[in-house]
HTML snippet that shows the backbone in 3Dmol.js (N, CA, C, O; Angstrom):
<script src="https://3Dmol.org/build/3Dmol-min.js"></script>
<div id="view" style="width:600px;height:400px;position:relative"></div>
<script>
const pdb = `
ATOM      1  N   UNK A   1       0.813  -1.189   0.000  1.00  0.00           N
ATOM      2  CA  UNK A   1       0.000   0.000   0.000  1.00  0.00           C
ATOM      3  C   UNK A   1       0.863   1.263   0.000  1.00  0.00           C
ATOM      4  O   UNK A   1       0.592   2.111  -0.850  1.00  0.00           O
ATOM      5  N   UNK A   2       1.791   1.474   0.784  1.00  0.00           N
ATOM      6  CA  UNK A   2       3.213   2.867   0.616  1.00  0.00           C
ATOM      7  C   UNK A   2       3.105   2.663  -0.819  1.00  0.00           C
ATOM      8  O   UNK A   2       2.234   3.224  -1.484  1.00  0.00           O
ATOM      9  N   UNK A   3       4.294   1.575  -1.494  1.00  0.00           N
ATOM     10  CA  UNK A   3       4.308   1.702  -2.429  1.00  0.00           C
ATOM     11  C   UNK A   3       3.328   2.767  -3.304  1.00  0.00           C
ATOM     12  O   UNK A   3       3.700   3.850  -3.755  1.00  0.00           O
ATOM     13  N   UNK A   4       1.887   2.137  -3.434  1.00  0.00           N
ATOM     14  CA  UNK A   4       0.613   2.697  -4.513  1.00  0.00           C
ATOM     15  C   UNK A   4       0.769   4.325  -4.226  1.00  0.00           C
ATOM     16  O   UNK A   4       0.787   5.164  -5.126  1.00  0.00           O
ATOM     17  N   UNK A   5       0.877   4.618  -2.812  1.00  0.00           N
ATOM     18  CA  UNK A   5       0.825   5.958  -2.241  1.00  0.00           C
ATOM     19  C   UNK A   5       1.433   7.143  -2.310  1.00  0.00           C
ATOM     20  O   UNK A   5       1.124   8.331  -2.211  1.00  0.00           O
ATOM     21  N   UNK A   6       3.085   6.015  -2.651  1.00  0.00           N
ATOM     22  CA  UNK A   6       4.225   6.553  -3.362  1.00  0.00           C
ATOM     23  C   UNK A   6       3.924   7.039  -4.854  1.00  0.00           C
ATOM     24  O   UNK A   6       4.271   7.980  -5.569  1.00  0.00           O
ATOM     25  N   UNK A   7       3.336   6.238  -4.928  1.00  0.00           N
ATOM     26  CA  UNK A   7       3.461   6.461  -6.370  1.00  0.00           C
ATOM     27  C   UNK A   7       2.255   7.244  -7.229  1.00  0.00           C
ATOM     28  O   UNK A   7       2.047   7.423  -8.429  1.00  0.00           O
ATOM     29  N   UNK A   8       1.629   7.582  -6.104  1.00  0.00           N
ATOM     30  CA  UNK A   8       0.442   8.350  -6.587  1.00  0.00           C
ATOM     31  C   UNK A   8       1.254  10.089  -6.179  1.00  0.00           C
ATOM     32  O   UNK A   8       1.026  11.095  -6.851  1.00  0.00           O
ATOM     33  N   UNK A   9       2.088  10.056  -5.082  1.00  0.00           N
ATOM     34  CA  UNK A   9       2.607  11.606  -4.532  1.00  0.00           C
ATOM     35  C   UNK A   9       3.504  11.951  -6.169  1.00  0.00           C
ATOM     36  O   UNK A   9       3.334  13.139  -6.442  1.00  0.00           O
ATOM     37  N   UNK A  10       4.005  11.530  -6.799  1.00  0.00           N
ATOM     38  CA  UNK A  10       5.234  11.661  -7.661  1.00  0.00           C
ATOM     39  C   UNK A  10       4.526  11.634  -8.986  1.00  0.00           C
ATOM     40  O   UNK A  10       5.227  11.425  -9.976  1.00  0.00           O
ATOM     41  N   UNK A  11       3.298  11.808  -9.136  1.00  0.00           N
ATOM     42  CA  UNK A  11       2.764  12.120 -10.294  1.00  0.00           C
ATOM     43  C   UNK A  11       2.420  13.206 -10.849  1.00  0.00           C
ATOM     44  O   UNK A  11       1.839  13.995 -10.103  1.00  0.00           O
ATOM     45  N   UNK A  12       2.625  13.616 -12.213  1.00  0.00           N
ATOM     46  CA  UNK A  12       2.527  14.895 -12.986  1.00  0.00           C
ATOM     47  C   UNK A  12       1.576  15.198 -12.481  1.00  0.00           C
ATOM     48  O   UNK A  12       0.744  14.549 -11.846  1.00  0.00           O
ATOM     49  N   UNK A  13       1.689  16.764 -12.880  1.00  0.00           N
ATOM     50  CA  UNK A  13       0.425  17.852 -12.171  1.00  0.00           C
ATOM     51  C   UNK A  13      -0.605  17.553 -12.834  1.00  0.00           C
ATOM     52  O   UNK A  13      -1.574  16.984 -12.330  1.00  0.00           O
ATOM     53  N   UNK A  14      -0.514  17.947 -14.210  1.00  0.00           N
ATOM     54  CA  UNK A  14      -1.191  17.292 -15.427  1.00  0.00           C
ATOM     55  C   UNK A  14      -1.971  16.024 -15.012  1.00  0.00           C
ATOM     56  O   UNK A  14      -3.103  16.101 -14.535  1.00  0.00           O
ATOM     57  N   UNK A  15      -1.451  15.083 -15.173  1.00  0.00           N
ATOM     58  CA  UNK A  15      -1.807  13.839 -15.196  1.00  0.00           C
ATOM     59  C   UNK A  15      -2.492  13.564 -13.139  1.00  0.00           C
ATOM     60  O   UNK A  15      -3.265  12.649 -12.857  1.00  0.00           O
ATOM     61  N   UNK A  16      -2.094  14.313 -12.353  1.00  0.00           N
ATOM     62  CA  UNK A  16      -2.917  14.178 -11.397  1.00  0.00           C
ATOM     63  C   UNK A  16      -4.066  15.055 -11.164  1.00  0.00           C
ATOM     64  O   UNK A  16      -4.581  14.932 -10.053  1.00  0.00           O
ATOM     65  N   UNK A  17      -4.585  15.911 -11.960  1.00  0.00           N
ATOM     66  CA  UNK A  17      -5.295  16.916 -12.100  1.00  0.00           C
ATOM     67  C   UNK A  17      -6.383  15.719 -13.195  1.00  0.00           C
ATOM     68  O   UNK A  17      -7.613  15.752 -13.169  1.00  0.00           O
ATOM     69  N   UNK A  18      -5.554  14.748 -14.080  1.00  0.00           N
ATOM     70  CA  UNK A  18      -6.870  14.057 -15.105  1.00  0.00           C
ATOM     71  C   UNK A  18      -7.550  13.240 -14.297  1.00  0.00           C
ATOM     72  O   UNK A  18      -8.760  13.208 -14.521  1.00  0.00           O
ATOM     73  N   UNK A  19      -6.918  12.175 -12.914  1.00  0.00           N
ATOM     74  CA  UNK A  19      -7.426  11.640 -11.886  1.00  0.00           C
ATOM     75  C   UNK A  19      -8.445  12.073 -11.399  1.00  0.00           C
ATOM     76  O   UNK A  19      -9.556  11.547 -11.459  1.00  0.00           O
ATOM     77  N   UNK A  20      -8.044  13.436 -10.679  1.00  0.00           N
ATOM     78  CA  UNK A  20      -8.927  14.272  -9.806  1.00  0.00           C
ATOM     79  C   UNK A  20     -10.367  14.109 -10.576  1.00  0.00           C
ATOM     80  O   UNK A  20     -11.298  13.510 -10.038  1.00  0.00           O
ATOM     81  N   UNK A  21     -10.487  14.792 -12.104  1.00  0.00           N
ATOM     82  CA  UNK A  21     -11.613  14.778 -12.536  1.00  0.00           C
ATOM     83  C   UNK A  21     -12.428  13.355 -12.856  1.00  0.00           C
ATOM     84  O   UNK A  21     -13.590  12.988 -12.684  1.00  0.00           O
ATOM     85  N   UNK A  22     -11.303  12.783 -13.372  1.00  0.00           N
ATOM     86  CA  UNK A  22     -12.221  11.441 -13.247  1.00  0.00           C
ATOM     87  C   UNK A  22     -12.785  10.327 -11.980  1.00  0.00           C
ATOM     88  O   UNK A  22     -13.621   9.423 -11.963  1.00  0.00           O
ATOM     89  N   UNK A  23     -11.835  10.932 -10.947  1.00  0.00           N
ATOM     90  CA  UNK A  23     -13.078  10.498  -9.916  1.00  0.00           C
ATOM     91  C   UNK A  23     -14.050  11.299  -9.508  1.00  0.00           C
ATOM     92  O   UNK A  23     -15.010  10.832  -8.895  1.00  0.00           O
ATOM     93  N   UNK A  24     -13.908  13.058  -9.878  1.00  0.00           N
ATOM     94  CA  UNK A  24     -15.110  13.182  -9.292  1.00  0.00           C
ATOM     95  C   UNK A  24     -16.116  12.945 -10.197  1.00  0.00           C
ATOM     96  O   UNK A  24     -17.285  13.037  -9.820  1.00  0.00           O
ATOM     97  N   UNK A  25     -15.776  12.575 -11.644  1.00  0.00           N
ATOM     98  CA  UNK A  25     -16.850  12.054 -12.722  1.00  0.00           C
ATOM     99  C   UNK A  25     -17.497  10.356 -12.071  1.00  0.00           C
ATOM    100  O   UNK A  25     -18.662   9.963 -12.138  1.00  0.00           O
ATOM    101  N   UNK A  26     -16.861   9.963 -11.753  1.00  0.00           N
ATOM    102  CA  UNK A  26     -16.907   8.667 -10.864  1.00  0.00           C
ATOM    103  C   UNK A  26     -17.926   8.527  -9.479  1.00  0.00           C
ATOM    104  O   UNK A  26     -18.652   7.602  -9.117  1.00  0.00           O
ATOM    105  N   UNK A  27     -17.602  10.059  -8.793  1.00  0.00           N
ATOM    106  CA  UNK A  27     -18.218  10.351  -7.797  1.00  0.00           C
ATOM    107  C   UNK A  27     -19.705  10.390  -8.060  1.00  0.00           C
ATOM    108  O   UNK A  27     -20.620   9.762  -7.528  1.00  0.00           O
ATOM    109  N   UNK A  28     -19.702  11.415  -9.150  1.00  0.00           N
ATOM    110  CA  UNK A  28     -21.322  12.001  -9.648  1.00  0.00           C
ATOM    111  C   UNK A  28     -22.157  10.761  -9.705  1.00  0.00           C
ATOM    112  O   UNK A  28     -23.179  10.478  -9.080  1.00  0.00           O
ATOM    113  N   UNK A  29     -21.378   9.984 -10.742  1.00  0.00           N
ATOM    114  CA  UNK A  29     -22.065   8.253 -10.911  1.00  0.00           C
ATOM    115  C   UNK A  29     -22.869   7.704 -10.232  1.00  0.00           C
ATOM    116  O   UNK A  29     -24.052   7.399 -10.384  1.00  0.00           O
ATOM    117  N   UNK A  30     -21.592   7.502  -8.855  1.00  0.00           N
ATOM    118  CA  UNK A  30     -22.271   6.478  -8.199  1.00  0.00           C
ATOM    119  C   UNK A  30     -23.441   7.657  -7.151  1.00  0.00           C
ATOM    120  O   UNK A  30     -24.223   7.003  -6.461  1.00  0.00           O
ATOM    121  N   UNK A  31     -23.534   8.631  -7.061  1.00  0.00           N
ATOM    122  CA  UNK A  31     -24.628   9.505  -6.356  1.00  0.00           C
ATOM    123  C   UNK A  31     -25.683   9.451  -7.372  1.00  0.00           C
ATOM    124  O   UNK A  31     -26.763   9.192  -6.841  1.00  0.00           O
ATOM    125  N   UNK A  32     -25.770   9.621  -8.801  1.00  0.00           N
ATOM    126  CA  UNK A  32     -26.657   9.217  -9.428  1.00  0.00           C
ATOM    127  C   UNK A  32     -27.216   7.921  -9.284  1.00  0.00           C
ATOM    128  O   UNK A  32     -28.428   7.847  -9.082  1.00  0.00           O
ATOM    129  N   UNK A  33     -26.409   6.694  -9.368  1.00  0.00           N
ATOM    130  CA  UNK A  33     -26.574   5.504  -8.940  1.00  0.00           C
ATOM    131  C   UNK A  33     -27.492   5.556  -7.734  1.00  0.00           C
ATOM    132  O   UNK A  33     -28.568   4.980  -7.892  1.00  0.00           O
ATOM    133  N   UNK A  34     -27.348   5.940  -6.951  1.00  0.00           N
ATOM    134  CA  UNK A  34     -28.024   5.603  -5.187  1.00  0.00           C
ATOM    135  C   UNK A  34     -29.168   6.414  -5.148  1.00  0.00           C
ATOM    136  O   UNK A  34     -30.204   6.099  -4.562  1.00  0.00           O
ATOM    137  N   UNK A  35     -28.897   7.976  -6.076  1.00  0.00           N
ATOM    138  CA  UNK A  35     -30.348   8.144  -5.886  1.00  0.00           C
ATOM    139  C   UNK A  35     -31.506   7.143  -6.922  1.00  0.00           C
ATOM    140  O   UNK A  35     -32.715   7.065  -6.705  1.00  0.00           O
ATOM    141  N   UNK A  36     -30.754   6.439  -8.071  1.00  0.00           N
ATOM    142  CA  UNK A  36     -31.528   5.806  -8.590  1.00  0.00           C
ATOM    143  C   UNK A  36     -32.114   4.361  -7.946  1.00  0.00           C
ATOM    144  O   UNK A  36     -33.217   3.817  -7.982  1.00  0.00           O
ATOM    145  N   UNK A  37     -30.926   4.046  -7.392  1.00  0.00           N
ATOM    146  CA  UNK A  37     -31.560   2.973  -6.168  1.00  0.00           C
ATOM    147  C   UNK A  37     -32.114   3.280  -4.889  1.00  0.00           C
ATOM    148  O   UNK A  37     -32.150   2.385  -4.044  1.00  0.00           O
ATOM    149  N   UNK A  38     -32.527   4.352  -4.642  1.00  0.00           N
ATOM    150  CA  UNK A  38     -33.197   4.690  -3.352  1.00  0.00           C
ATOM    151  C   UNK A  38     -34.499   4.694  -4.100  1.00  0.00           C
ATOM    152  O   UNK A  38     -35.276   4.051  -3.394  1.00  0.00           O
ATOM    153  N   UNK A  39     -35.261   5.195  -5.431  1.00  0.00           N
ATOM    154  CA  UNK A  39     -35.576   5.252  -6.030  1.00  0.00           C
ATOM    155  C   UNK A  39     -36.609   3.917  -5.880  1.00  0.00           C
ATOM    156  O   UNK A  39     -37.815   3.899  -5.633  1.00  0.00           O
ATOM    157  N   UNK A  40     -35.469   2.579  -6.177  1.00  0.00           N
ATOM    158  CA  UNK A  40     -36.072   1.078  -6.203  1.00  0.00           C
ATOM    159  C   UNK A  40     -36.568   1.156  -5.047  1.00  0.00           C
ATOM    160  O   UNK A  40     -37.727   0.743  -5.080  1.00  0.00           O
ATOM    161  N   UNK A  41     -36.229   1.517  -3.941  1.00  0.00           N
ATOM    162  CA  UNK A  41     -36.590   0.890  -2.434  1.00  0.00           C
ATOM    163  C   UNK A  41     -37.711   2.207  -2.178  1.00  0.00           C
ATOM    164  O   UNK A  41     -37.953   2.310  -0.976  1.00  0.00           O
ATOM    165  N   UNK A  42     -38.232   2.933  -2.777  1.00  0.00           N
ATOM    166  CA  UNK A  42     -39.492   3.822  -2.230  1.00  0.00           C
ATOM    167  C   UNK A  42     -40.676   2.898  -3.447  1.00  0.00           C
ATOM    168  O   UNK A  42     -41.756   2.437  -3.078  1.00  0.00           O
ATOM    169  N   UNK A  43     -40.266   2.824  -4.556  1.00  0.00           N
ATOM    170  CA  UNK A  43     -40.973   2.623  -5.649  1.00  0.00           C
ATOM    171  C   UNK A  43     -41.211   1.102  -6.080  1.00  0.00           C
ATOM    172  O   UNK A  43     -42.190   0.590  -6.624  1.00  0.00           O
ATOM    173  N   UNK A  44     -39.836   0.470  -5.604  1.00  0.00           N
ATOM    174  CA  UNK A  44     -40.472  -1.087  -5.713  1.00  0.00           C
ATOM    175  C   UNK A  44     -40.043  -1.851  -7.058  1.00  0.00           C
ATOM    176  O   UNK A  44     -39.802  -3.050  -7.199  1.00  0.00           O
ATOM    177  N   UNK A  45     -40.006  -0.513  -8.289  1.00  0.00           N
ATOM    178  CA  UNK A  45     -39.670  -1.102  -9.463  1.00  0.00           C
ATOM    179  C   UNK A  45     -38.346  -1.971  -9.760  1.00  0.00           C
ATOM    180  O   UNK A  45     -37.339  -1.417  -9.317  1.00  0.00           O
ATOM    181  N   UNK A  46     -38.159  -2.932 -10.264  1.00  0.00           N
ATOM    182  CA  UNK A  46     -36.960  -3.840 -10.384  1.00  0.00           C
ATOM    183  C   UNK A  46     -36.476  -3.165 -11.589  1.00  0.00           C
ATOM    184  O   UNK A  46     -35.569  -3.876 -12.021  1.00  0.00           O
ATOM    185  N   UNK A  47     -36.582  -2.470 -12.105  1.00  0.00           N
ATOM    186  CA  UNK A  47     -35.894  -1.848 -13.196  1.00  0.00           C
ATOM    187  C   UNK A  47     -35.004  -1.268 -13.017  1.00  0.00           C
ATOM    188  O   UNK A  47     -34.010  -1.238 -13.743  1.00  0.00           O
ATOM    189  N   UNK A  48     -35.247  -0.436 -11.583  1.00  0.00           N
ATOM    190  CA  UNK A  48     -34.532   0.560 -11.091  1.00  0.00           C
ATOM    191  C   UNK A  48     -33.628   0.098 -10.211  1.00  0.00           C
ATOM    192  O   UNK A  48     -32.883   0.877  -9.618  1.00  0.00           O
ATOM    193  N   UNK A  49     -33.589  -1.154 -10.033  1.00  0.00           N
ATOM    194  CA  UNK A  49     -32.495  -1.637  -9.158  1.00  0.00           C
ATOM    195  C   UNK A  49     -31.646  -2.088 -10.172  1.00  0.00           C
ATOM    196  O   UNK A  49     -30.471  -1.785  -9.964  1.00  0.00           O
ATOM    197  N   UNK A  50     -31.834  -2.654 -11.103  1.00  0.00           N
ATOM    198  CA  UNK A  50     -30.802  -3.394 -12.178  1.00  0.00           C
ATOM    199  C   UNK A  50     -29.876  -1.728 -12.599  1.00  0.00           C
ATOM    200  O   UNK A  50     -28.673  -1.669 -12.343  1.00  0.00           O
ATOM    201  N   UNK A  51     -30.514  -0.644 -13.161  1.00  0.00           N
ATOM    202  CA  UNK A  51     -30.243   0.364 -13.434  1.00  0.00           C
ATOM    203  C   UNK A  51     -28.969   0.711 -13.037  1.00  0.00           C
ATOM    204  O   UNK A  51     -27.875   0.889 -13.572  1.00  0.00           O
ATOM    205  N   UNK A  52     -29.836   0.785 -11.049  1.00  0.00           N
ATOM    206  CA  UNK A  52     -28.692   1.725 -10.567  1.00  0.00           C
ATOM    207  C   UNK A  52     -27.512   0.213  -9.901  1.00  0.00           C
ATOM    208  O   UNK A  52     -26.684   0.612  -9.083  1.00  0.00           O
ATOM    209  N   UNK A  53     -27.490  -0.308 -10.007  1.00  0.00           N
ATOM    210  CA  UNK A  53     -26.615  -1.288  -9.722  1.00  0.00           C
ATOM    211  C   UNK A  53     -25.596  -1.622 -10.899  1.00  0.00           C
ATOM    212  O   UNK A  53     -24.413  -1.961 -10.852  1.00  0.00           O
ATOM    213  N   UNK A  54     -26.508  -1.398 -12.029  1.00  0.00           N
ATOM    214  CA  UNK A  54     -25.001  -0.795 -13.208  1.00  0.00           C
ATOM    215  C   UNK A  54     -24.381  -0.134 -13.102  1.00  0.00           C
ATOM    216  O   UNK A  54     -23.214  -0.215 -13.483  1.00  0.00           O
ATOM    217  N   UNK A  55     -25.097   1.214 -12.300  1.00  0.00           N
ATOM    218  CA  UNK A  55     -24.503   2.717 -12.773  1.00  0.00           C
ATOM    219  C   UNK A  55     -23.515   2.160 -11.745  1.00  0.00           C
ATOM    220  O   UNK A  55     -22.406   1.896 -12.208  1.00  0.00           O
ATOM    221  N   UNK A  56     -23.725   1.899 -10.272  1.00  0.00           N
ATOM    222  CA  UNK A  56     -22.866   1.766  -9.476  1.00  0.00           C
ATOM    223  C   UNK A  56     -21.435   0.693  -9.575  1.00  0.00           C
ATOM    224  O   UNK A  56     -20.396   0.748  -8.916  1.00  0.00           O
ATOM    225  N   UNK A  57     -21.768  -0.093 -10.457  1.00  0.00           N
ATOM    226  CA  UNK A  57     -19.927  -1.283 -10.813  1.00  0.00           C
ATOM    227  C   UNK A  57     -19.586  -0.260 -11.700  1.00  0.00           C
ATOM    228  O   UNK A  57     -18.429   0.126 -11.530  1.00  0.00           O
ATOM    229  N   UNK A  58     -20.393   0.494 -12.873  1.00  0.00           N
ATOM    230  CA  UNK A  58     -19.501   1.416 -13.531  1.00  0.00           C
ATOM    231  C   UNK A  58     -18.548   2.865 -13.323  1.00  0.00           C
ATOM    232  O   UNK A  58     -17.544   3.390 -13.803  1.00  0.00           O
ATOM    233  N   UNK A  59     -19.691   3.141 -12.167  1.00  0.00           N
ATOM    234  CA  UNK A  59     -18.392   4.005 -11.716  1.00  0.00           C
ATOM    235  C   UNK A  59     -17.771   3.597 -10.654  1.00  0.00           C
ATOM    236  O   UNK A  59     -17.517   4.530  -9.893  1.00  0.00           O
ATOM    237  N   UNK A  60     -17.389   2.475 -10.257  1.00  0.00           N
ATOM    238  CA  UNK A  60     -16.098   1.789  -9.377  1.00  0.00           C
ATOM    239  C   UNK A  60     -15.313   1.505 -10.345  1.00  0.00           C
ATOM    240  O   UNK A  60     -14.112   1.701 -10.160  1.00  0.00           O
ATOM    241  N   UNK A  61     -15.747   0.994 -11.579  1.00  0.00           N
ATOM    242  CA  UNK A  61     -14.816   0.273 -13.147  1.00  0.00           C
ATOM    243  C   UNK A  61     -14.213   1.759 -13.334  1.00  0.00           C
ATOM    244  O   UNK A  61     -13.033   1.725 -13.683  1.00  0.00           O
ATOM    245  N   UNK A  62     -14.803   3.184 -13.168  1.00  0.00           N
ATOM    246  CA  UNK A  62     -14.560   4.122 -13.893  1.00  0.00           C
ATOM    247  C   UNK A  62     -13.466   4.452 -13.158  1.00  0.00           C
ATOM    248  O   UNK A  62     -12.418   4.816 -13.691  1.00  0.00           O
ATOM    249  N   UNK A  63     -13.620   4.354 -11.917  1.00  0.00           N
ATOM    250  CA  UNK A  63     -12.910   5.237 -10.730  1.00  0.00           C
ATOM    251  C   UNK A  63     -11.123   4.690 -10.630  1.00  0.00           C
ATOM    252  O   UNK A  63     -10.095   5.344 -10.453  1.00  0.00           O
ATOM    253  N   UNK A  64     -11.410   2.914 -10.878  1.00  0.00           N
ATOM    254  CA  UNK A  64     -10.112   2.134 -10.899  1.00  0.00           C
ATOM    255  C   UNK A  64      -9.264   2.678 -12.351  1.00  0.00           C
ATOM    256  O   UNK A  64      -8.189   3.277 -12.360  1.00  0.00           O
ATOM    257  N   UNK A  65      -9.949   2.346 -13.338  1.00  0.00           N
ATOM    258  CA  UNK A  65      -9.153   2.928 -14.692  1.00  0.00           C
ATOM    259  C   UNK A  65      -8.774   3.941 -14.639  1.00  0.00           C
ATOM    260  O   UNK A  65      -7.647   3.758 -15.099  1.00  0.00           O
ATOM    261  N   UNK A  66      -8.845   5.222 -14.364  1.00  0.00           N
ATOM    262  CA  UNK A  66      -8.690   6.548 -14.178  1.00  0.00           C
ATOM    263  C   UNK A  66      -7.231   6.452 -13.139  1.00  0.00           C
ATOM    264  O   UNK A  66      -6.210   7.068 -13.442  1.00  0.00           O
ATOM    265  N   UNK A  67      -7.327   5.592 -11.901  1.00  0.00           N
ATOM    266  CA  UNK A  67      -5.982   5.490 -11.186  1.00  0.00           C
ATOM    267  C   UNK A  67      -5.207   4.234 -12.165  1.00  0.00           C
ATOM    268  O   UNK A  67      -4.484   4.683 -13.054  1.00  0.00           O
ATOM    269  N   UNK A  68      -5.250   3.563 -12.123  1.00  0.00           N
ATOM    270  CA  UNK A  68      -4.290   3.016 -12.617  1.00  0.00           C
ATOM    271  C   UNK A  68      -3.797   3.662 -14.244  1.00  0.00           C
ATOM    272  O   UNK A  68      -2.664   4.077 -14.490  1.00  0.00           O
ATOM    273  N   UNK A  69      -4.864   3.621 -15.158  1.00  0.00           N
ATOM    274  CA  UNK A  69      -4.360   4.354 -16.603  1.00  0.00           C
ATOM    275  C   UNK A  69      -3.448   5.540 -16.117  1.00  0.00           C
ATOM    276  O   UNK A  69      -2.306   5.681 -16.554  1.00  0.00           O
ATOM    277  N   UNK A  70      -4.042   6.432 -15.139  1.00  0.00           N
ATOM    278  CA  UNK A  70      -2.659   7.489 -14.801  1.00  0.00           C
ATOM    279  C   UNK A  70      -1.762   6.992 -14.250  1.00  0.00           C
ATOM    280  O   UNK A  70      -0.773   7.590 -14.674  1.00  0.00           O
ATOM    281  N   UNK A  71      -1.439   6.226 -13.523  1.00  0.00           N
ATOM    282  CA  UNK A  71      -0.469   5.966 -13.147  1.00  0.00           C
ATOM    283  C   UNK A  71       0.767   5.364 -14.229  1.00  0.00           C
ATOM    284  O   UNK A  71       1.979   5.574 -14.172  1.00  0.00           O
ATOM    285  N   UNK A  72      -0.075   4.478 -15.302  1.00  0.00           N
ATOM    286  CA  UNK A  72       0.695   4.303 -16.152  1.00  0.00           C
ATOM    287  C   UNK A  72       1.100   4.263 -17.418  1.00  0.00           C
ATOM    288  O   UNK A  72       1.707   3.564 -18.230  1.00  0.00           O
ATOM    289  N   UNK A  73       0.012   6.218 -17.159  1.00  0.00           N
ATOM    290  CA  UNK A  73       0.727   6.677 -18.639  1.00  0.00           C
ATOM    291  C   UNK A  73       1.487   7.849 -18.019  1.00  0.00           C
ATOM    292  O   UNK A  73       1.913   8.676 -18.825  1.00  0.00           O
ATOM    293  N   UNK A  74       1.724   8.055 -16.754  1.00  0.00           N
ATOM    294  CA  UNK A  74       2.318   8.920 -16.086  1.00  0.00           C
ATOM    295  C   UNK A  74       4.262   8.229 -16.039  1.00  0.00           C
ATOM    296  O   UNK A  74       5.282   8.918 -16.036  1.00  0.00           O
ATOM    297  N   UNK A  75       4.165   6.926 -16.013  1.00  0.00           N
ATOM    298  CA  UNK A  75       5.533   6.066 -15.853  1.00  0.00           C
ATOM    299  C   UNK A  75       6.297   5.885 -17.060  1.00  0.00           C
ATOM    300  O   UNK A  75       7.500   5.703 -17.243  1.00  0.00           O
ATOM    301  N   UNK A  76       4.674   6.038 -18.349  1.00  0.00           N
ATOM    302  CA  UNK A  76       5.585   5.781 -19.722  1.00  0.00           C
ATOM    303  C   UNK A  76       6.083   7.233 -19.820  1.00  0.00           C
ATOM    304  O   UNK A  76       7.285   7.488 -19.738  1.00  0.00           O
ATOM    305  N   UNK A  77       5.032   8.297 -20.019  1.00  0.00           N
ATOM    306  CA  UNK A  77       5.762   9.692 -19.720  1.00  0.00           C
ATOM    307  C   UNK A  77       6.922   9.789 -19.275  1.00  0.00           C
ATOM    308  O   UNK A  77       7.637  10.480 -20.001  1.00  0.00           O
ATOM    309  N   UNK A  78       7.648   9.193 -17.950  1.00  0.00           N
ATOM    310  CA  UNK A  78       8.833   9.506 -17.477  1.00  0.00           C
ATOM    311  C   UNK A  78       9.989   8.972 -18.365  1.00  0.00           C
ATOM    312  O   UNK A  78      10.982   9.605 -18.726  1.00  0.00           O
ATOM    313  N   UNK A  79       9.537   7.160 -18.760  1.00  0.00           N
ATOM    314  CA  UNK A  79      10.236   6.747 -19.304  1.00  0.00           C
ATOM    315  C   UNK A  79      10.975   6.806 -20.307  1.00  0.00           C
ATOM    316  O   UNK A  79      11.979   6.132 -20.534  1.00  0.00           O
ATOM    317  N   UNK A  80      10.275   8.003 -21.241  1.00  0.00           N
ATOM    318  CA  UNK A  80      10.167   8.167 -22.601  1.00  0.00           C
ATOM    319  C   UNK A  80      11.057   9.466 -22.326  1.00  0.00           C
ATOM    320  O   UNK A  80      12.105   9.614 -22.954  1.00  0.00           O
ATOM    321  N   UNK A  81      10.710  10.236 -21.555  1.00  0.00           N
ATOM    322  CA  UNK A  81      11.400  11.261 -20.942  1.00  0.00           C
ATOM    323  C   UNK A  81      12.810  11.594 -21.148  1.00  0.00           C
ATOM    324  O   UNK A  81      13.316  12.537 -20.539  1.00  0.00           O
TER     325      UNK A  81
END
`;
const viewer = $3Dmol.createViewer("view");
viewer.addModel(pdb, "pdb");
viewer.setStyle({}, {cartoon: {color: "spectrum"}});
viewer.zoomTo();
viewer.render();
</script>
């Protein structure tokens, strides 16, 4: 875990500034998500649970790609450097 932590402090401004936004694009998601599943649990509809239970693995899928893709297009950056 240092390691990941490390290696998240030593990243371009740039490239930690594309993170930032894509989790809070990640963030919005899964709050869309929950209000769409709070949604299921007042309303009952099963539609709305399948829905927001997508929205919600997709922005955890969104949130992981965003750290790791920076991280390692931030390493080829250096490398290439």
């Amino acid at each position: 875990m240092k390691k990941i932590f490390l290696e998240l402090k030593k990243l371009d401004k740039i490239t930690y500034k594309i993170i930032g936004y894509g989790l809070a694009f990640s963030t919005i998601v899964a709050l869309i998500a929950v209000s769409i599943l709070l949604l299921y649990i007042f309303l009952g509809t099963n539609i709305f649970y399948h829905i927001g239970l997508a929205l919600i693995r997709s922005s955890f899928i969104f949130a992981t790609q965003f750290i790791v893709c920076g991280v390692v297009v931030d390493s080829i950056r250096k490398k290439a450097i």
